[in-house]
Biotite code that builds the C-alpha atoms (Angstrom):
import biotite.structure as struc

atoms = struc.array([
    struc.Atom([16.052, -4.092, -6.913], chain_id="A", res_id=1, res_name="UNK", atom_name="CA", element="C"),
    struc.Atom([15.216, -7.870, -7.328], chain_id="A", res_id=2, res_name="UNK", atom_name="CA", element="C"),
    struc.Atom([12.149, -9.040, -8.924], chain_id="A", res_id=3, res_name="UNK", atom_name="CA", element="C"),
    struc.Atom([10.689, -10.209, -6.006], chain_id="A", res_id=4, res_name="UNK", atom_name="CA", element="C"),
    struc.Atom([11.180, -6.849, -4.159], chain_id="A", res_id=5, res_name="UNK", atom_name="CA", element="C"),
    struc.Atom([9.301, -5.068, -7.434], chain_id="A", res_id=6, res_name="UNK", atom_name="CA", element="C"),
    struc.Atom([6.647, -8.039, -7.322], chain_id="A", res_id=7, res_name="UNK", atom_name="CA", element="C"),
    struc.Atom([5.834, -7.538, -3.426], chain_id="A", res_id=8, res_name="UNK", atom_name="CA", element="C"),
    struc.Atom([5.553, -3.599, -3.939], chain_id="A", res_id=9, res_name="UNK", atom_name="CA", element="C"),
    struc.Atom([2.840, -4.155, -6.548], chain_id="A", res_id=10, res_name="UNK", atom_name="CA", element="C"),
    struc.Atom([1.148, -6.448, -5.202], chain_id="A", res_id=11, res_name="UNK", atom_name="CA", element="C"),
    struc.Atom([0.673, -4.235, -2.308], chain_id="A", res_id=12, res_name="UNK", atom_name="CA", element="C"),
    struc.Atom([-0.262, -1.366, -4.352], chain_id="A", res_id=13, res_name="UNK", atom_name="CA", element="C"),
    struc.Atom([-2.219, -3.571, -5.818], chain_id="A", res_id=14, res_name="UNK", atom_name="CA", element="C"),
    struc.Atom([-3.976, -4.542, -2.439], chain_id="A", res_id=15, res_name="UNK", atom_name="CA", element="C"),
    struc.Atom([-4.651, -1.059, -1.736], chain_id="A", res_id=16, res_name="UNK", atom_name="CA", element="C"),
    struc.Atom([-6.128, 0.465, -4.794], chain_id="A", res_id=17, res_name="UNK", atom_name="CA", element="C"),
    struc.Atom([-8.458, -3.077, -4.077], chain_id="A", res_id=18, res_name="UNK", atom_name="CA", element="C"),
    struc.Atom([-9.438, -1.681, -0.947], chain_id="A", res_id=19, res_name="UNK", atom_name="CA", element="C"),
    struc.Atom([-10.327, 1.532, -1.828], chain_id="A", res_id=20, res_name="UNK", atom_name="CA", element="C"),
    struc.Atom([-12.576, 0.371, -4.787], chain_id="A", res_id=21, res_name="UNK", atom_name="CA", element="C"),
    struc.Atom([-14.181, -1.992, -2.343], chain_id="A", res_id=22, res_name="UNK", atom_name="CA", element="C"),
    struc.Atom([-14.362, 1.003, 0.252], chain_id="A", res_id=23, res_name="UNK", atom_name="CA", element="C"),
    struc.Atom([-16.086, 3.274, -2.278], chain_id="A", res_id=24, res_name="UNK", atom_name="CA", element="C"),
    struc.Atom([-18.039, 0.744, -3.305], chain_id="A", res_id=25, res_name="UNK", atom_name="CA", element="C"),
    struc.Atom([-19.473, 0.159, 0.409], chain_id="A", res_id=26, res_name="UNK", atom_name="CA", element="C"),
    struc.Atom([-19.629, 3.786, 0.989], chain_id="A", res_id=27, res_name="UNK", atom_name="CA", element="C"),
    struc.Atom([-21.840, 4.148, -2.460], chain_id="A", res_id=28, res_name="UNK", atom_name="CA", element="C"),
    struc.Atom([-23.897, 0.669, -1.954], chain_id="A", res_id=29, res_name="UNK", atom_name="CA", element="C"),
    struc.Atom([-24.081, -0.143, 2.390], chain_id="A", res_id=30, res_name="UNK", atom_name="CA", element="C"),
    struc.Atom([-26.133, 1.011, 4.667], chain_id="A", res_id=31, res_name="UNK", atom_name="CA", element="C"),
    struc.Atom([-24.956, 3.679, 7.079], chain_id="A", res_id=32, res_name="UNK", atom_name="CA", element="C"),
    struc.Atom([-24.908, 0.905, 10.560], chain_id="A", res_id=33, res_name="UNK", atom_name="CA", element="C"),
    struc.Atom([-22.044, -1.292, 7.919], chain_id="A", res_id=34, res_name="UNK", atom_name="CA", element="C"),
    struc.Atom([-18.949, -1.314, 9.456], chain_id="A", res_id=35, res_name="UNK", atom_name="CA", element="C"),
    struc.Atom([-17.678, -2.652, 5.681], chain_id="A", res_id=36, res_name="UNK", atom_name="CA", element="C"),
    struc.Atom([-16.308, 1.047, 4.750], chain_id="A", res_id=37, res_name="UNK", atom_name="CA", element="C"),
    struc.Atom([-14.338, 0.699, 8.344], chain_id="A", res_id=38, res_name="UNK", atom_name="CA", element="C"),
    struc.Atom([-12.770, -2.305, 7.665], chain_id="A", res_id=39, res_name="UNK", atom_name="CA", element="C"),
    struc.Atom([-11.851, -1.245, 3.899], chain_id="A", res_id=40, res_name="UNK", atom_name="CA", element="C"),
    struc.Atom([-10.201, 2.022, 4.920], chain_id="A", res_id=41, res_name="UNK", atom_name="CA", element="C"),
    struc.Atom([-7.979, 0.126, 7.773], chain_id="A", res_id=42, res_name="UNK", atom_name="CA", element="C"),
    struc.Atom([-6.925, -2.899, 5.800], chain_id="A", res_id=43, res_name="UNK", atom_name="CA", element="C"),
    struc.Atom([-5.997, 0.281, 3.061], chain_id="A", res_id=44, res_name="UNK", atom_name="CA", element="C"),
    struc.Atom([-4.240, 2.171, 5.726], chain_id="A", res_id=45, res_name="UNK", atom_name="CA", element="C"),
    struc.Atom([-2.372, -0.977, 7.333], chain_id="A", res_id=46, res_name="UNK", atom_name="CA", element="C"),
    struc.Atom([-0.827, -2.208, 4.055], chain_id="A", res_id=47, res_name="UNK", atom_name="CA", element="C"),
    struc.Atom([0.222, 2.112, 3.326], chain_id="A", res_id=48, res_name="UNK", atom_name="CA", element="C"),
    struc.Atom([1.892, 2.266, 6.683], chain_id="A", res_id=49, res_name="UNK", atom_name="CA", element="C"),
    struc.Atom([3.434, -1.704, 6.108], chain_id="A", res_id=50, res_name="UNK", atom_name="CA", element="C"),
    struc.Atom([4.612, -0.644, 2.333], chain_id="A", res_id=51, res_name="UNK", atom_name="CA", element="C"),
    struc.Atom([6.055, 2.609, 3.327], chain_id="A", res_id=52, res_name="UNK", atom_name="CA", element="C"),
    struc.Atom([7.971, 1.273, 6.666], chain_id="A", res_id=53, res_name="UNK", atom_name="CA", element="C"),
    struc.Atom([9.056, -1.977, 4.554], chain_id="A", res_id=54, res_name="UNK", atom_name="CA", element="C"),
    struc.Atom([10.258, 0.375, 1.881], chain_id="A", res_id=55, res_name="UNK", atom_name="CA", element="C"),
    struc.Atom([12.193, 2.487, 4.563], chain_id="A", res_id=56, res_name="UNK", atom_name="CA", element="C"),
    struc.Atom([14.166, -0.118, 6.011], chain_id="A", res_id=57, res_name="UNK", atom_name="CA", element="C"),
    struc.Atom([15.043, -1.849, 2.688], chain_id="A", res_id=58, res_name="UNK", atom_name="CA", element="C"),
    struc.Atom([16.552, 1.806, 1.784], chain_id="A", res_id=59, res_name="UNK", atom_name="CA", element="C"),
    struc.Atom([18.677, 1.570, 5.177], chain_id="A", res_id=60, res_name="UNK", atom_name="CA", element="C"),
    struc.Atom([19.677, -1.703, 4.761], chain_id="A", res_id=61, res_name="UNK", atom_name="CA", element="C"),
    struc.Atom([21.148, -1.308, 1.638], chain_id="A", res_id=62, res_name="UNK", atom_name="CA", element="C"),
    struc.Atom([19.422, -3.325, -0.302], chain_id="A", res_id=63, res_name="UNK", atom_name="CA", element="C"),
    struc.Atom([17.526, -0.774, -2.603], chain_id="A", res_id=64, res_name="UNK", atom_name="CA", element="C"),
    struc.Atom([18.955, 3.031, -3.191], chain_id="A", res_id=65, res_name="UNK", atom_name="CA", element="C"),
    struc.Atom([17.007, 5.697, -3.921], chain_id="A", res_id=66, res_name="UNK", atom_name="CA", element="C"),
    struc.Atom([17.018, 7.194, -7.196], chain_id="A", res_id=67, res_name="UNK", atom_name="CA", element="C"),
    struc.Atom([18.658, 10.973, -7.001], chain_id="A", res_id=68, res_name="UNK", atom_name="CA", element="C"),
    struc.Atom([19.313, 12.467, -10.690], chain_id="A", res_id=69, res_name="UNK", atom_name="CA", element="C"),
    struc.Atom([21.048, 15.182, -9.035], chain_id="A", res_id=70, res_name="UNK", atom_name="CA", element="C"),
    struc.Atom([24.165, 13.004, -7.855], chain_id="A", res_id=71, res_name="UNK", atom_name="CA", element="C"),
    struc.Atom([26.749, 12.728, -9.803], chain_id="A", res_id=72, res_name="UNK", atom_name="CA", element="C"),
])
């Protein structure tokens, strides 16, 4: 896997344990009419869903292989 690859994948982790601090900190600080926690918990789901799908097709394009101890 290229550096780049690695760098994009934490930076997107990155991005999401970001929103969920921010979204806890809403939740804890906000008023219940703030839409804040909302918007936390979708930019947090968007970038899951845009890691995970990015991650599958890099695995079926060939370009990263999953790690399997069991192969020989």
């Amino acid at each position: 896997m290229t550096l780049a690859i690695k760098a994009v994948v934490v930076l997107a982790l990155l991005g999401i344990l970001a929103s969920l601090a921010s979204g806890a900190v809403y939740l804890i600080r906000d008023e219940s009419s703030s839409r804040r926690v909302v918007r936390a918990l979708t930019v947090r789901i968007t970038l899951s869903v845009l890691l995970f799908l990015g991650l599958v097709a890099l695995v079926l394009t060939g370009v990263i292989e999953p790690n399997n101890p069991y192969r020989h």
